[in-house]
Phi, psi and omega in degrees: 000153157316105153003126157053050156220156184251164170239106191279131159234128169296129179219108193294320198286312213235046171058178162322107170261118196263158173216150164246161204254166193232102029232145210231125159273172149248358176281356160299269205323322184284351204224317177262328194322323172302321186295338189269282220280358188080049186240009196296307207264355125345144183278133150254013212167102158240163190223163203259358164293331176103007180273156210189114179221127178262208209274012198263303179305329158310300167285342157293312212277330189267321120000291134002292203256017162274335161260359153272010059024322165286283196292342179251045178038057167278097180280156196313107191119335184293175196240131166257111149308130142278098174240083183222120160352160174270143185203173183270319192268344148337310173315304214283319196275329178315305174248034171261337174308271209275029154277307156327320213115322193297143167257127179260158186228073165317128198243141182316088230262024166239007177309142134293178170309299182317313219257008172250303171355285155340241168344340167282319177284318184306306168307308206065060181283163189254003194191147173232158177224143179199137171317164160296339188279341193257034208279294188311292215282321155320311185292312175276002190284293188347290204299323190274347182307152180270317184273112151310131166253128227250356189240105208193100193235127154304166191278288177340299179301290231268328199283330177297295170318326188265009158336299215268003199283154164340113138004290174255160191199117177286120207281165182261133190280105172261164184266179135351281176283008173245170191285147213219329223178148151251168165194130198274153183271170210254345145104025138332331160249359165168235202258142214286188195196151183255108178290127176262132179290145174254155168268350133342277200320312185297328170285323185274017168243011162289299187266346202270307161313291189304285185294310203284317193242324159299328173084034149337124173222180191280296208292003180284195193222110176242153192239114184246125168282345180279133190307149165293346189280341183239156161332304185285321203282330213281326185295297166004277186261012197230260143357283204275313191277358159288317164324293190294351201059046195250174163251145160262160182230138224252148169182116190307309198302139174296146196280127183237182184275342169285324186298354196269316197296317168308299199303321200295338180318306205278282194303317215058059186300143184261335175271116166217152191249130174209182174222137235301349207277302176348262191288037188258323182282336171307302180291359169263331188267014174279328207299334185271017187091006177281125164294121168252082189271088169272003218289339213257343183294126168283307172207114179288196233178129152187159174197192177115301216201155178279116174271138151353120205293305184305322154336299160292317185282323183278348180279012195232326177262356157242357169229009163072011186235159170254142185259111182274096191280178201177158186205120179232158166229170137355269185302346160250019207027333174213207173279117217239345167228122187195142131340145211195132183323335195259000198236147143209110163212131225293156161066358175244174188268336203110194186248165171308107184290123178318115201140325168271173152224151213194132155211176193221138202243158188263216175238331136325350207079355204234151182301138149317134149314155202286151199064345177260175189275142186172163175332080196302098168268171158223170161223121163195190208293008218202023167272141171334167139305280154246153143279109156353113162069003181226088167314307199275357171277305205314294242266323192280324197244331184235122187235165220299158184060031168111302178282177208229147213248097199295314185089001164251153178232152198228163166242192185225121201280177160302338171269013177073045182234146178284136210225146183253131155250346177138210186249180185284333172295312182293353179299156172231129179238123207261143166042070160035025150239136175315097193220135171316112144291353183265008154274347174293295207286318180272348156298320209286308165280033126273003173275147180303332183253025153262153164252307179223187173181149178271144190222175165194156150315058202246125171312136170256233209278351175277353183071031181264169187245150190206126175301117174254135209248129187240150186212108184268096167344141156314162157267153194062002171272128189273335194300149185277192195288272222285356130347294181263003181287299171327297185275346168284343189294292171312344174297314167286330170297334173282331186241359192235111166336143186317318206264358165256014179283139149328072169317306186216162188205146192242153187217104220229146169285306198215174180243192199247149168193160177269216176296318198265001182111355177284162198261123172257097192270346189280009174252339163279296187305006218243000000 
């Protein structure tokens, strides 16, 4: 084999079987492979800013700043922080970083000081590269970190430096299996922990996902409201359509439904990724008269969190497009159980995408019976390695032979499609039985005058755990708490065992959540 190439061979049972060549970069196949296939003048990248970058200016740029990089001895291993906007220069530092050798480590870009701070000592990093918008908390991270970063670049600043630097760029030769990227986990259940990435990883959730099962083809154009900073926006907007030789279209802005709406408007995306909180809002602002024009969309996307059965039927009847739900982590990068052009079916993740493997465990170690409930692990080729600094999260979560320990728990319905019951810390047990809050959580938004809700575990005066309920109002609902406390109550009372009503309840403007859209419920309990 060719240098830095993968060899795809069809294997129908067990997905796209990949082999890599020794020695394998991965920023060749993502970044130069196009120019060899006749792609330099093609858009890869536009942004709602009005930038236009095609696939020839990509690969100048990225090249570039892998050799500025070079030159202020930033070395093969070292860790570069990203707290930079989606942008076209995302790109740049992303793979001019591990065109070098460098591991670049994107950082969540709603952080505080205190939580980069964190992540500057934990890396020990030689370099930060950071939007201008990001000034304030970067700038105090700097100052409370213990650990110097010796390299401490504004996005603006380092990309104007790296203008004048070389062109070409010789890629540094890594292997398959070594390490190409972090991505800190988004803390739904507490403080975020750095997954480390293989250069690998990124081809197999391009193609055994992006290409095997979504169908990423060159002419789309794909659009993610969900960020590049975290796993799922990095496959999205990133990943799959440079795998496919497709375009993204980039957008700085918190993603809200009008800013969703301007882009399917303006770009026409044919792919778009979103996440249930999204379209639960979206679909609030159609009801209010917002125009939503999906016709140029092919399929929508959504993971982060399980959607809501009621989501899917109204989001198909209101925009003619269907959403293909899913479940991915950090630590596997992307979505490894889904919904699927040929499988669609509400309230489930779907079947295991080929390539992968899944079982579901008892508290024992041993497989559930078919219908029950238990430990989702999986296994395939696109998992972490390690947590960075953390042995004993390693030792819990990434386990022997491979698998990877999800930390959700799922069941397996009669048609073999996967049922989410919730994550494993949030499970509850009311009357000494095991109960879901997300079966809780999907009656409760099925009443019209819910938008979104929350279920948590809380003692009552008996010290018994009894579901406690947070609930964010429909737009336009007029009714007081306890009005409306009366009619969800009967509401839940029509579909739900006795030991699964709501003891008490709140009604909150907005919930606690991380980035990609998770519910942070260890923050209502707490």
């Amino acid at each position: 084999m060719e240098p830095h190439t993968v060899s795809i061979t069809r294997e129908a049972a067990n997905g796209a079987k990949l082999t890599f060549s020794t020695p394998f970069n991965v920023a060749v196949p993502f970044i130069d492979r196009h120019l060899a296939e006749g792609r330099s003048k093609k858009t890869a990248i536009q942004t709602t800013t009005g930038v236009s970058v095609s696939y020839a200016a990509l690969a100048d740029r990225v090249n570039q700043f892998g050799n500025l990089l070079k030159e202020a001895s930033v070395q093969p291993g070292h860790r570069l922080l990203m707290v930079v906007k989606d942008c076209a220069e995302f790109f740049y530092i992303f793979w001019g970083a591990i065109k070098a050798g460098v591991i670049p480590v994107p950082l969540n870009t709603l952080l505080k000081a205190k939580d980069y701070a964190y992540m500057i000592d934990d890396s020990a990093a030689a370099g930060i590269v950071w939007s201008p918008e990001y000034d304030r908390e970067v700038l105090a991270a700097l100052e409370q970190a213990e650990h110097h970063i010796a390299n401490q670049w504004r996005q603006d600043d380092v990309i104007a430096m790296s203008a004048a630097a070389n062109t070409a760029l010789k890629p540094h030769p890594a292997s398959a299996d070594d390490d190409c990227f972090w991505l800190y986990s988004s803390g739904s259940t507490g403080f975020p922990k750095g997954a480390v990435h293989r250069h690998r990883n990124m081809v197999v959730t391009s193609q055994q996902y992006g290409v095997d099962v979504l169908g990423v083809r060159e002419d789309d154009v794909c659009f993610s409201a969900a960020k590049l900073f975290f796993a799922y926006g990095l496959g999205n907007g990133m990943t799959f359509p440079l795998w496919a030789g497709a375009s993204t279209v980039l957008a700085a802005d918190r993603p809200t439904p009008g800013m969703t709406f301007d882009v399917f408007s303006r770009f026409r995306p044919t792919l778009y990724f979103g996440v249930p909180t999204l379209y639960a809002a979206q679909l609030a602002a159609i009801d209010t008269g917002a125009a939503c024009d999906m016709r140029s969309v092919r399929w929508c996307v959504s993971a982060g969190e399980a959607l809501p059965a009621d989501i899917f039927r109204r989001w198909k009847e209101k925009t003619g497009t269907t959403i293909l739900d899913g479940i991915g982590s950090t630590e596997a990068l992307h979505i490894f159980i889904s919904n699927r052009p040929d499988l669609q079916k509400p309230a489930t993740s779907g079947k295991v995408i080929p390539g992968y493997e899944a079982r579901i465990l008892n508290e024992h170690g041993s497989p559930v019976a078919k219908g029950e409930a238990g430990a989702l692990q999986i296994r395939g080729s696109s998992t972490a390695r390690i947590y960075w600094n953390k042995p004993e999260k390693t030792d819990e979560t990434m386990l022997p032979e491979g698998w990877l320990n999800t930390g959700d728990i799922y069941r397996v319905d009669e048609d073999g499609c996967y049922v989410y019951e919730g994550r494993f810390d949030d499970m509850m047990k009311v009357g000494g039985i095991w109960t879901s809050p997300v079966e809780i959580e999907a009656c409760l938004v099925d009443h019209p005058k819910v938008l979104e809700a929350a279920i948590v575990g809380r003692k009552d005066n008996a010290g018994l755990v009894k579901p406690e309920a947070w609930i964010i109002r429909a737009n336009g609902v007029k009714e007081s708490d306890a009005e409306l406390q009366v009619e969800l109550y009967d509401h839940v009372k029509t579909f739900l065992a006795p030991y699964k009503y709501p003891r008490w309840w709140h009604f909150v403007e907005e919930l606690p959540k991380t980035a990609t859209g998770k519910i942070q419920r260890f923050r209502l309990r707490q």
